[in-house]
N, C-alpha and C positions, 0 to 999 in steps of 0.2 A: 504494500500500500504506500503512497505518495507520501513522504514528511510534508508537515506545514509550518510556515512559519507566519506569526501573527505580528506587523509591524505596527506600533501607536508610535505615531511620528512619522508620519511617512513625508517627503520634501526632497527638494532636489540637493539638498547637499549628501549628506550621511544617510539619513534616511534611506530613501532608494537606491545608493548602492550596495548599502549590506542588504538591500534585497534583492536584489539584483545577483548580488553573488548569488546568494541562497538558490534563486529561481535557476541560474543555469547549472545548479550544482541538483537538477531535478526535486528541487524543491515548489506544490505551489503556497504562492505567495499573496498573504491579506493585509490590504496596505488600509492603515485608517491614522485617520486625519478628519479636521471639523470642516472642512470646507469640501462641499460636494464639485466646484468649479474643478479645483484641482486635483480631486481624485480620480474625476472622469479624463482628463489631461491624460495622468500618470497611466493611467489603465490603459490608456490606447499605446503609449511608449512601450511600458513592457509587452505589449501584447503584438505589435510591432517587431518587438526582440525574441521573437517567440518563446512569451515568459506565461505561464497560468498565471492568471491574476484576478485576483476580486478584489473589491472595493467593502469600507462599510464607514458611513460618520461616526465620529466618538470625538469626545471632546476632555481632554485629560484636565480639566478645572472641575469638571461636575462627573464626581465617584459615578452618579445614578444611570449615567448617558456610556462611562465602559463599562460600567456592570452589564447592561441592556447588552451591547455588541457586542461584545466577548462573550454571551448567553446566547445571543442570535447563532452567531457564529460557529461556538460548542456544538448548536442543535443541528446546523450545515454542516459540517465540517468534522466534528468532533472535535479533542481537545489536542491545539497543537502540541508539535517535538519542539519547537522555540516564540518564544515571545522577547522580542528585542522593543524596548522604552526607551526612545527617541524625541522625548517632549524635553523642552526646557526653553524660560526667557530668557534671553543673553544681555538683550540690551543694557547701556549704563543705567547704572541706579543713581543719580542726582537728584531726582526727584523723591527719592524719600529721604529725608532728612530728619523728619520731626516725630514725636509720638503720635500726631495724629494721623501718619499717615501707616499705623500698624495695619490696615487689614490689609492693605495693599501688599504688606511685604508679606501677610501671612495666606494673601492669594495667590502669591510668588509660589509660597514654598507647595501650596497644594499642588503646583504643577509642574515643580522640580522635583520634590523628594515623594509626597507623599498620593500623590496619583500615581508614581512607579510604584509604590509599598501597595496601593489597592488593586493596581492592572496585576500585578504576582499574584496575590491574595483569587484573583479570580481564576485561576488557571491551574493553582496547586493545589492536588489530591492523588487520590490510589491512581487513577489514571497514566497522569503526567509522571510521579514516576515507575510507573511500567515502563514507560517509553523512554527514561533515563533522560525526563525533560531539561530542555535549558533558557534558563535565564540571562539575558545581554541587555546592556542598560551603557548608555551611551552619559560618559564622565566627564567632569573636565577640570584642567588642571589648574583654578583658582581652589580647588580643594586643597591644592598642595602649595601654593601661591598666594596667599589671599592678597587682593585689593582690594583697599577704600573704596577707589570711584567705584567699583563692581563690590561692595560687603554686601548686600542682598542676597547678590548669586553667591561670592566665595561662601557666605556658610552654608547655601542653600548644596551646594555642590560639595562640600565637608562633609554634611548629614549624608548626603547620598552615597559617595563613597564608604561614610559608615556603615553604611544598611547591607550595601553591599559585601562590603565583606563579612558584616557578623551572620547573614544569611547563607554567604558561600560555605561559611564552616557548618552553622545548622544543619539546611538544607541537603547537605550531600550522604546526611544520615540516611534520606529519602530516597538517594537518588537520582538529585535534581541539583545540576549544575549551576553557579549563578556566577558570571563573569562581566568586566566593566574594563573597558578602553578608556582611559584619562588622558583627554586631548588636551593637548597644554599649546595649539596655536586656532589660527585662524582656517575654518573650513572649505578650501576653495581648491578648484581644480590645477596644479601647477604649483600647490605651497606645500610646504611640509608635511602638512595634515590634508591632502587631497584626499576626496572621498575613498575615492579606489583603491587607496594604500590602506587607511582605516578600514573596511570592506574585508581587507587581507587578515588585519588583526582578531577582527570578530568572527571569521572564518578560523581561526588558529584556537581563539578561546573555544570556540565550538566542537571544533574535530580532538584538539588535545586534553580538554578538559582536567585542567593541573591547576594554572596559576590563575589567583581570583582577576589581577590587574594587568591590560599593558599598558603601560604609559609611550604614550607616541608624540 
């Protein structure tokens, strides 16, 4: 039977090339993203590549909208061999500055740290690991860096690599791998961190299942 891999975050940088690997690695591939313009886009690309691809909305700010797709999806599909978490806000953080702009920062984190801790949450059971499930979650290296102008994201990207690795050791009790690529530049095709190189990495945490981080 066909592996699947379940992408939240799908985008033309990272996103879509580690699925992309995936797909010609005869994986199909569920790319979800909140924006139906752009996944109807993507879908024709990979499919063009001749890649299996489906689509579904989900929106990693509101728990109750991936609970729904990843439950749509389970009932299609069944439950994937990987789910790769691809969501996070980069932009600078200048604009928070003050106490009163706490919820902002704590809508931040819902969609850096803790929409990856509830997309996991939906995918882990007897199931998943049967199939020696794995977990990819896409880092970055203000976790190991932190800056001021970015302290929203650096701690938000701290906690996450936390989670990450207290869940890698957990989790493998289960059976279920949990790996995290910590990008420590800019994502663009032609720089350090060009998608297609990171692509390679989360294909290595995948196949070799050892080490919880690469840092690239």
């Amino acid at each position: 039977m066909k592996k699947k891999i379940f992408v939240l975050g799908a985008g033309n940088g990272c996103g879509n090339r580690v699925a992309e690997k995936f797909g010609k690695n005869d994986f199909r591939v569920v790319l979800m993203a909140r924006s139906p313009e752009h996944l109807a886009a993507y879908e024709k690309e990979f499919k063009d590549k001749g890649i299996e691809v489906y689509t579904k909305i989900a929106d990693a700010s509101k728990p109750y909208s991936v609970t729904k797709a990843i439950d749509e999806l389970k009932a299609q599909f069944g439950v994937p061999d990987v789910l790769f978490y691809n969501v996070g806000i980069t932009g600078l953080d200048a604009e928070i500055k003050e106490a009163k702009d706490v919820d902002l920062l704590m809508n931040r984190y819902m969609v850096d740290v803790a929409g990856a801790y509830h997309a996991i949450g939906q995918v882990l059971g007897e199931e998943f690991s049967k199939k020696n499930g794995t977990v990819l979650v896409t880092g970055g290296g203000l976790a190991l860096n932190p800056m001021y102008e970015y302290l929203p994201l650096s701690m938000d990207k701290a906690a996450l690599r936390a989670m990450c690795i207290a869940l890698h050791e957990e989790l493998k009790k289960q059976n279920v791998f949990v790996g995290t690529v910590t990008v420590t530049g800019v994502i663009a095709p032609g720089e350090a961190c060009d998608p297609a190189l990171l692509a390679e990495d989360f294909w290595k945490l995948y196949t070799e299942r050892k080490e919880c981080e690469i840092v690239h």
